[in-house]
VEXMIDREN-269474 format. One line per 10 residues: number of its first residue (from 0); their letters; for each residue x, y negated, z negated of C-alpha. Coordinates in nm, 2 decimals, padded with zeros to 4 digits. Layout:
VEXMIDREN-269474
NUM	A	X,Y,Z ~ ...
This chain:
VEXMIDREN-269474
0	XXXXXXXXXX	-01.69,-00.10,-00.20 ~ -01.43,00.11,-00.38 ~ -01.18,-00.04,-00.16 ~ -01.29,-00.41,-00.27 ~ -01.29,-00.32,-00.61 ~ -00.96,-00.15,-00.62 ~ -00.81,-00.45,-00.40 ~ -00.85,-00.70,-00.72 ~ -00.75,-00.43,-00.95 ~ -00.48,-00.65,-01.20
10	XXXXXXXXXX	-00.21,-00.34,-01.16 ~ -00.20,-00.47,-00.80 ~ -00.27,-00.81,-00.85 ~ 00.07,-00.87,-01.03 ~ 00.26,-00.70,-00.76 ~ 00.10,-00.94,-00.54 ~ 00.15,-01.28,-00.77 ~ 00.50,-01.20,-00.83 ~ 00.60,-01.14,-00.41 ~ 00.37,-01.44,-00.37
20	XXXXXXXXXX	00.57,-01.64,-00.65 ~ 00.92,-01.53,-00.50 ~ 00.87,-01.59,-00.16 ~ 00.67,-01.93,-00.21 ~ 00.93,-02.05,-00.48 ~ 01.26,-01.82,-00.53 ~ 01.37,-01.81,-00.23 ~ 01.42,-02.19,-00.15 ~ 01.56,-02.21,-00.50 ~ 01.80,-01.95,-00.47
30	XXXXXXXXXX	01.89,-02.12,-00.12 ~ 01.92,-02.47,-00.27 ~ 02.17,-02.28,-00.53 ~ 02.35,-02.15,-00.28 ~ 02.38,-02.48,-00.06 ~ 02.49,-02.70,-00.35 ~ 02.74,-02.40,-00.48 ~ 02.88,-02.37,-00.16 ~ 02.85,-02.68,00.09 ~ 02.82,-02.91,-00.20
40	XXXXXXXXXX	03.07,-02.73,-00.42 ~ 02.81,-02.91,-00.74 ~ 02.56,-02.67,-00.81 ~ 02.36,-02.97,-01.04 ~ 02.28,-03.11,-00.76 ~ 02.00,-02.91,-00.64 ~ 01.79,-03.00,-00.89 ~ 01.78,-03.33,-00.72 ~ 01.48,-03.22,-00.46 ~ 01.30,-02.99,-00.72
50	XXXXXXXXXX	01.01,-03.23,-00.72 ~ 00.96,-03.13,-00.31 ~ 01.09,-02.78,-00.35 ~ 00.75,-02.77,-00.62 ~ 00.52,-02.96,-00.40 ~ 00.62,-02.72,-00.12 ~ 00.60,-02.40,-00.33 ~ 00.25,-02.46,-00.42 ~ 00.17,-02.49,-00.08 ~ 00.34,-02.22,00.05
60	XXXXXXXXXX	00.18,-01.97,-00.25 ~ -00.17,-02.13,-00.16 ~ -00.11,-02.05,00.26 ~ 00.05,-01.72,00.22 ~ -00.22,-01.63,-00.04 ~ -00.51,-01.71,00.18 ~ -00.34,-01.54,00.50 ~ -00.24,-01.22,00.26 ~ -00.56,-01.14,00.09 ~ -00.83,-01.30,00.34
70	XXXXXXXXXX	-00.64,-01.15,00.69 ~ -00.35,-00.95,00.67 ~ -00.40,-00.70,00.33 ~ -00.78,-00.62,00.46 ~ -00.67,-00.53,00.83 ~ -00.42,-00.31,00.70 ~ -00.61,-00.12,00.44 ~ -00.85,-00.06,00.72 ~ -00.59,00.06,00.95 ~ -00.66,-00.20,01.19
80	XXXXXXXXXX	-00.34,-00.23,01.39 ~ -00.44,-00.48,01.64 ~ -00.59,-00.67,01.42 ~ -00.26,-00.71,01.25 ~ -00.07,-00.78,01.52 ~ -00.35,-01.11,01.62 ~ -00.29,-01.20,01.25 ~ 00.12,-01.24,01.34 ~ 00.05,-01.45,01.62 ~ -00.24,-01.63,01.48
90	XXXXXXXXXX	-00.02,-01.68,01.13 ~ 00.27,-01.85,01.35 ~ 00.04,-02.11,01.51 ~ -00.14,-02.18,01.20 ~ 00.18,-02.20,00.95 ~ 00.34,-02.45,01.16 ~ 00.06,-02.64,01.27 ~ -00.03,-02.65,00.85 ~ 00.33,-02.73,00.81 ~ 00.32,-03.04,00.98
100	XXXXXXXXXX	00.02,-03.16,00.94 ~ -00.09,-03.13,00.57 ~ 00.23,-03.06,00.39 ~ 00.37,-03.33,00.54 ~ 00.07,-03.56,00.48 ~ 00.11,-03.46,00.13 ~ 00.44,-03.54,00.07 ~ 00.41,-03.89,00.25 ~ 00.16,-03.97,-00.06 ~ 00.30,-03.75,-00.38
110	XXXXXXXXXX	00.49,-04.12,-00.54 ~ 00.70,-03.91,-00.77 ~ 00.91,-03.77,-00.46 ~ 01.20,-03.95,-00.34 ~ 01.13,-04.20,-00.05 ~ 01.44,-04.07,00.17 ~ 01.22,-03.72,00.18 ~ 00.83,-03.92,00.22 ~ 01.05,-04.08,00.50 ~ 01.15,-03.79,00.64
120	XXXXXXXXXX	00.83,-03.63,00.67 ~ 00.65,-03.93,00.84 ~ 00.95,-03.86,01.14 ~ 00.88,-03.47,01.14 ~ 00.79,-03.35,01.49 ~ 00.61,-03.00,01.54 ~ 00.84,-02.72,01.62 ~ 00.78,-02.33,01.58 ~ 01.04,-02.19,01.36 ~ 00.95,-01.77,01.44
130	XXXXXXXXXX	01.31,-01.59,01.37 ~ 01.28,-01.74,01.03 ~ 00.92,-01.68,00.95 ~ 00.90,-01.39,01.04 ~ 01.23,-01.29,00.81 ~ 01.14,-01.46,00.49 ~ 00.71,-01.43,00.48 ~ 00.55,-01.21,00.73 ~ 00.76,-00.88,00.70 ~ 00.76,-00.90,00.33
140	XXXXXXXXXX	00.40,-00.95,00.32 ~ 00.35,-00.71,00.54 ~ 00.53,-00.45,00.37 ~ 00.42,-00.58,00.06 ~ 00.02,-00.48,00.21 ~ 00.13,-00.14,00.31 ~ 00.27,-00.04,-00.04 ~ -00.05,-00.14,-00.16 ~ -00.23,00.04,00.08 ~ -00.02,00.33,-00.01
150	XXXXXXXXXX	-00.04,00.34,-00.39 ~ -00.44,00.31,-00.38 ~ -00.41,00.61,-00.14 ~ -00.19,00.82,-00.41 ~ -00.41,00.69,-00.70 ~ -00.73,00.80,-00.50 ~ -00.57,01.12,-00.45 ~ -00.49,01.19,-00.80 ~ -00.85,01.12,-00.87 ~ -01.01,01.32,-00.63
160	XXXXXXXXXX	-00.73,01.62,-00.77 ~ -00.80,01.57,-01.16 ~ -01.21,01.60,-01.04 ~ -01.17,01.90,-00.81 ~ -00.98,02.02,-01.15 ~ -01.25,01.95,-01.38 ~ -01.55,02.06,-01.15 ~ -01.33,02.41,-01.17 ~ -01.24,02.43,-01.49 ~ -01.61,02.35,-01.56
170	XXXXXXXXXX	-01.69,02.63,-01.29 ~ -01.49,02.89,-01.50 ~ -01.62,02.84,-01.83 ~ -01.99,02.83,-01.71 ~ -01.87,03.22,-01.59 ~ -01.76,03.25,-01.85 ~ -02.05,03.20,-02.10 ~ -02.34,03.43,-02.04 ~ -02.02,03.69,-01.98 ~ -01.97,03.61,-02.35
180	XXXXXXXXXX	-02.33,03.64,-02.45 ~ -02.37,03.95,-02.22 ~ -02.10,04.16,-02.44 ~ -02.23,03.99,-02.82 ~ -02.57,04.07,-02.69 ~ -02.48,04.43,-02.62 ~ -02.34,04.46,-02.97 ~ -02.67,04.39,-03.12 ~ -02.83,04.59,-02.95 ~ -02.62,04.89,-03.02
190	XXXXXXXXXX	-02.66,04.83,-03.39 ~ -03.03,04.76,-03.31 ~ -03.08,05.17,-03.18 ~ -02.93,05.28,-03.51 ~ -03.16,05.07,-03.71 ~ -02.87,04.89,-03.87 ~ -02.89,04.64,-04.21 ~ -02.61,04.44,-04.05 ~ -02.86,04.36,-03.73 ~ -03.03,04.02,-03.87
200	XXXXXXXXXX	-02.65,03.90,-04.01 ~ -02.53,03.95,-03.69 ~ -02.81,03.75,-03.51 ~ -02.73,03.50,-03.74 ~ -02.37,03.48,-03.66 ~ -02.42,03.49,-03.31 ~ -02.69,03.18,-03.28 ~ -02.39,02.99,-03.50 ~ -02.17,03.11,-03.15 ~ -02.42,03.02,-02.92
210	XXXXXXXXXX	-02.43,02.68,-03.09 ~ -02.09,02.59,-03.08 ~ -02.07,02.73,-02.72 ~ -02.38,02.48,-02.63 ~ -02.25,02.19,-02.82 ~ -01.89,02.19,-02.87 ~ -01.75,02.34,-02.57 ~ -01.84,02.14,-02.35 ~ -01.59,01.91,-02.45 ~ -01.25,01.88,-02.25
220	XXXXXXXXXX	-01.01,01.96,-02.60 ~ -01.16,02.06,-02.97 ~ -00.95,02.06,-03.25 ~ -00.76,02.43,-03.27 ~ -00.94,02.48,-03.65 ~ -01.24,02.44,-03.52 ~ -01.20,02.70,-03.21 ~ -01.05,02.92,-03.44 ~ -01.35,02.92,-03.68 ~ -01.51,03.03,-03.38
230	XXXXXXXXXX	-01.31,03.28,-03.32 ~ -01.30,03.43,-03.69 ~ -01.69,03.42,-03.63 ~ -01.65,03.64,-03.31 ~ -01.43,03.88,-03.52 ~ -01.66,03.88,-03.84 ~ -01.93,04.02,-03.62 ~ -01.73,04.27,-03.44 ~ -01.62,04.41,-03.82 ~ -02.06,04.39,-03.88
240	XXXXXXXXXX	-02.10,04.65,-03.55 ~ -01.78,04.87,-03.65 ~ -01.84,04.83,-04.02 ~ -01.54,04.91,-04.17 ~ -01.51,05.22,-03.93 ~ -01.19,05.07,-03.72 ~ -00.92,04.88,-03.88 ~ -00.93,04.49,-03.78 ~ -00.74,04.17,-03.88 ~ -00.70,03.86,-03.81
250	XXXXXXXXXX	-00.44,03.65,-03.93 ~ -00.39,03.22,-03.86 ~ -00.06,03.05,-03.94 ~ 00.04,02.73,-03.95 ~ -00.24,02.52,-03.81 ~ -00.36,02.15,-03.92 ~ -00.62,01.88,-03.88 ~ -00.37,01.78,-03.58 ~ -00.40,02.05,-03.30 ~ -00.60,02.09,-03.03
260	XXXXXXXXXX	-00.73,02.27,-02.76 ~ -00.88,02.37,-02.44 ~ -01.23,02.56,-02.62 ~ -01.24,02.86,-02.56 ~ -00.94,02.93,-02.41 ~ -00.83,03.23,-02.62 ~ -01.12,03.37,-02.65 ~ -01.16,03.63,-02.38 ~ -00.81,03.81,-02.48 ~ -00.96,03.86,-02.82
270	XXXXXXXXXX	-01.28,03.97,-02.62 ~ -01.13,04.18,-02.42 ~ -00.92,04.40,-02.74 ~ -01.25,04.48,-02.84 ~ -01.46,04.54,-02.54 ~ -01.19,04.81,-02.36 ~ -00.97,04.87,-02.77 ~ -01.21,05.00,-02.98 ~ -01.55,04.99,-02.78 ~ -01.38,05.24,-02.58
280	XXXXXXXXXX	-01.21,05.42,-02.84 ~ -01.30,05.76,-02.98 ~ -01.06,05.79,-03.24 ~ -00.87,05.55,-03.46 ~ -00.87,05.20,-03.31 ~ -00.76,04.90,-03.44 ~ -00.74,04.56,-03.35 ~ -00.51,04.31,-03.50 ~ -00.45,03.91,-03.40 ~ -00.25,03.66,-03.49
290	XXXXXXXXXX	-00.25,03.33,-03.38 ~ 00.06,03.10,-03.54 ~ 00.12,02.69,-03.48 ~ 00.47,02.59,-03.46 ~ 00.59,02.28,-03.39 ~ 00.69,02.29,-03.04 ~ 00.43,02.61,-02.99 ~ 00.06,02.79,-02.99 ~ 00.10,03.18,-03.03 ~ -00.17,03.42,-02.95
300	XXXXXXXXXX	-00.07,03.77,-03.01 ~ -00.30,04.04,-02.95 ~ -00.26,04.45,-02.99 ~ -00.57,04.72,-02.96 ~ -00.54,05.07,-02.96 ~ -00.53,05.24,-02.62 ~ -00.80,05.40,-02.55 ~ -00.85,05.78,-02.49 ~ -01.06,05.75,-02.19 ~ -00.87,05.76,-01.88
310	XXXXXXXXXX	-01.09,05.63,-01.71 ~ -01.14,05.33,-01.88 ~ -01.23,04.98,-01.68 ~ -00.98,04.70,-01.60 ~ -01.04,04.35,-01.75 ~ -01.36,04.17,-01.65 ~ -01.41,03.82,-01.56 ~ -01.30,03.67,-01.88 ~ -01.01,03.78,-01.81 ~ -00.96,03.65,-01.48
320	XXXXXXXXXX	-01.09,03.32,-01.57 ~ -00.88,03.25,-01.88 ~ -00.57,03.32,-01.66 ~ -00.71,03.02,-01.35 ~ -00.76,02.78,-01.64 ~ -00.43,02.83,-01.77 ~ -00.28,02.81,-01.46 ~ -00.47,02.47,-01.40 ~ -00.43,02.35,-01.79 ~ -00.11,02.47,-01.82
330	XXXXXXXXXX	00.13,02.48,-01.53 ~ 00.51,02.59,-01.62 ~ 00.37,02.53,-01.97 ~ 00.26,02.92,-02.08 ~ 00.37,03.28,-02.09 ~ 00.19,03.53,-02.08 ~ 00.29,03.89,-02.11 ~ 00.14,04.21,-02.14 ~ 00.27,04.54,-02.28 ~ 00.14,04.86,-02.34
340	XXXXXXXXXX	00.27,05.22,-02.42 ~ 00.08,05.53,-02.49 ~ -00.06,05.44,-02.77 ~ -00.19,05.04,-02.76 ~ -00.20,04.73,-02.55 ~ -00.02,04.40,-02.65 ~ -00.09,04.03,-02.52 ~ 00.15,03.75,-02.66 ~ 00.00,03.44,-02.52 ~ 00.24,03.11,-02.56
350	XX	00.16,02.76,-02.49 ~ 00.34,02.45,-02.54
């Protein structure tokens, strides 16, 4: 059924009209051009038989149509090569057979054709022209089927592709949610044990997280101040757990009503300053991002303090996952680097 339906689609269909239209028409007018130009040396004059060179085309557009779309188009999307090769030998008998018997009978009663040409056709016998059949309909319809054939193949391809694409990226960020709620939910609790004020206000931030995780990521792009109202919500309850102990910021440049973005996209790098920066600091941690809009650009630059524990944990699945989607949302389009030295980590994240 997918096949019938993209058969009729009108991208294809005007393909199809216009080889129709320029073999059933064009090509004898061209010819009659050529004839007069040449033979005739008066190229006027082959208007003189544009009445029959129109009574002809319509029939030849009507034929060719039928044979194209009822016979030869279907055996070929099927890949039914024998069934092609009756459909040559069956289109020979039937062209020339139709040739002479209808076109002709229509011309011997169309009264606005000239009588030398009605007179002509009533003497007609039945021949079967092959070479030039073959040359000027057949192949080109024939051809004409198989890039059809071909460019449903490429445009079911690139279907199948962009869904295997979206059932991934889907994939991902279904990880990559209760990984999210797994790490805020750990943060409550540790201000839960020491009987913290700052425990309700953080439950409270946290359902506003979960609600625009539910609702609002979900959604293929979001507009960037929207995610990164998100995001300052993440970083306002990281500040409630660390309450003013650890120096954080978070700084946004340059961004409009007009950008957009994959949801949650940066996300886990901020994560992921906090969960191995200054969850796993003893000392003086900080945490400081910056995300920036130019004009050709997104930035995302991240730096945590290192921490002292040697034998801290490598990035988690967040991690892992933001780097597959960006590799499927943003092919040749990002860099990513990562630094670090003895003292912090840096992650400058640019898309474009």
């Amino acid at each position: 059924m997918q096949m019938r339906r993209a058969k009729w689609n009108w991208k294809y269909l005007r393909i199809e009209l216009f080889v129709l239209f320029f073999i059933s028409f064009l090509i004898s007018v061209i010819s009659d051009l050529e004839y007069s130009a040449y033979e005739q040396h008066d190229v006027s004059r082959f208007a003189e038989d544009l009445d029959y060179r129109l009574v002809c085309g319509v029939y030849s557009f009507i034929l060719y149509g039928l044979f194209y779309w009822l016979f030869l188009k279907p055996y070929v999307l099927r890949g039914k090569i024998w069934a092609v090769l009756l459909c040559l030998i069956g289109f020979v008998f039937v062209n020339q057979l139709a040739h002479h018997y209808v076109l002709n009978w229509i011309i011997r009663h169309s009264a606005f054709i000239s009588a030398d040409i009605r007179a002509r056709a009533s003497t007609t016998h039945l021949y079967f022209a092959v070479n030039y059949l073959f040359i000027s309909v057949f192949f080109p319809l024939l051809g004409l089927a198989f890039l059809i054939r071909t460019l449903q193949q490429s445009e079911a391809m690139k279907t199948l592709k962009e869904q295997q694409l979206f059932s991934e990226l889907n994939y991902l960020k279904a990880q990559l949610h209760p990984h999210f709620f797994f790490n805020t939910i750990n943060n409550i609790y540790s201000l839960a044990l020491q009987n913290s004020p700052m425990t309700a206000s953080m439950v409270a931030r946290l359902g506003e997280l979960m609600r625009y995780i539910l609702y609002e990521a979900n959604q293929s792009r979001v507009p960037l101040q929207q995610e990164i109202k998100f995001l300052g919500s993440y970083v306002e309850v990281e500040k409630m757990r660390y309450a003013g102990e650890k120096e954080i910021s978070f700084d946004v440049q340059g961004v409009d009503e007009s950008h957009q973005i994959e949801p949650l996209l940066l996300l886990p790098f901020i994560e992921n300053a906090f969960k191995h920066g200054l969850a796993e600091e003893t000392g003086e941690g900080f945490v400081r991002i910056v995300i920036c809009r130019t004009e050709q650009e997104l930035i995302l630059e991240v730096v945590n303090s290192k921490p002292t524990d040697v034998n801290r944990q490598e990035p988690g699945i967040g991690i892992e996952n933001v780097c597959k989607r960006l590799e499927l949302l943003y092919p040749d389009r990002y860099l990513l680097e990562v630094q670090e030295d003895e003292r912090q980590y840096r992650v400058h994240l640019t898309l474009s």
